[in-house]
Steps between C-alpha positions, in 0.01 A plus 500: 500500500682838407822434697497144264456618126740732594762261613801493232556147647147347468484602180836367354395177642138459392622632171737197477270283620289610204737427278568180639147409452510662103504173280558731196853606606745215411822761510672641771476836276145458423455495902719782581315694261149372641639623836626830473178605198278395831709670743476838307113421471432438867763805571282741195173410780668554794633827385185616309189250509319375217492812355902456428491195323216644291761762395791217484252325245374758283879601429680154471242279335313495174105599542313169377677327809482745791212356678661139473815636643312688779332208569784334545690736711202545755502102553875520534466789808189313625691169546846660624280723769313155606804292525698785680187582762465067516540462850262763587236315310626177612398653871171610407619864540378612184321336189554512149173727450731746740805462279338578166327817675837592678664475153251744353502733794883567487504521108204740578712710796692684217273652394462690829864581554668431837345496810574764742716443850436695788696563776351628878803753641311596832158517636291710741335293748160651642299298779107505508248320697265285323218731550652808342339554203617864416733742640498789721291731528224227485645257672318548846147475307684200354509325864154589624350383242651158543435542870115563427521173244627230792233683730225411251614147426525443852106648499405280209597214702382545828257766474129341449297647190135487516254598200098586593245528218145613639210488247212627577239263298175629711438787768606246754646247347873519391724209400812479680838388324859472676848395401827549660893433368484249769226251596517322788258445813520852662408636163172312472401601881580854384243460215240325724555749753442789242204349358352464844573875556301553153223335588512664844476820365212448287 
């Protein structure tokens, strides 16, 4: 989009094309003048935004028809920017909600000067593993932790987990409750087995 409203050649040809289409101009003076007012109009935005041909306005024409002549010059930069960016729209590659918004957003970029460009000269290339979180002198705590981590996922996995509540809801009665991370077959011997021992004890 930038590299077309900025193309001297694009322009010169949408802005004949324009005039072409202009049933008001019957002279070939009328036209030349058509083309080179809207040339230093679309040149005024390119160089300044919107905010230019405010200032172009205010100083050239009379007050009680500014905002018809503004009007008129931000149709004239809408169309030439459409018909110079037509074959991106024509691809679907942008949309003519895109081009009004792109139109605002470079008038808008003036107002924030230019952009800064940086350039890298050299670099200092330091290798670390993945687990290094911090440098030395805490980087051997560093590793044990994440040795002690892997160890305890490895126990969350494999190790079995088993919970035992005991309440005691008479001198010799208690109610027995079990649960484990894991429940399978051996689990439920292991609580029959326990509850036998329970019972064997009273």
């Amino acid at each position: 989009f930038l590299k077309n409203i900025r193309s001297e050649e694009l322009l010169l040809k949408n802005i004949n094309l324009l005039a072409d289409q202009a049933s008001s101009l019957n002279s070939v003076e009328a036209k030349e003048n058509f083309k080179k007012n809207t040339q230093d109009i679309f040149n005024v935005y390119l160089k300044s935004g919107y905010s230019g041909l405010a200032a172009m306005i205010e100083d050239t024409v009379a007050l009680e028809n500014q905002e018809s002549v503004a009007d008129s010059y931000i149709k004239i930069i809408y169309f030439l920017a459409e018909s110079m960016n037509q074959k991106l729209i024509t691809n679907n590659i942008i949309e003519n909600d895109f081009l009004q918004d792109a139109l605002n957003a470079y008038s808008d970029s003036f107002f924030y000067g230019d952009s800064p460009f940086l350039i890298l000269n050299e670099y200092e290339k330091i290798y670390a593993s993945g687990m290094q979180l911090t440098k030395d002198p805490g980087k051997i705590w560093v590793y044990i932790g994440s040795l002690f981590l892997v160890i305890g996922i490895f126990c969350m996995i494999y190790v079995q987990e088993i919970r035992l509540w005991l309440i005691k809801k008479s001198p010799r009665k208690y109610a027995v409750a079990m649960a484990s991370n894991r429940e399978h077959i051996d689990f439920d011997n292991y609580c029959k087995n326990l509850t036998e021992k329970f019972k064997t004890k009273e």
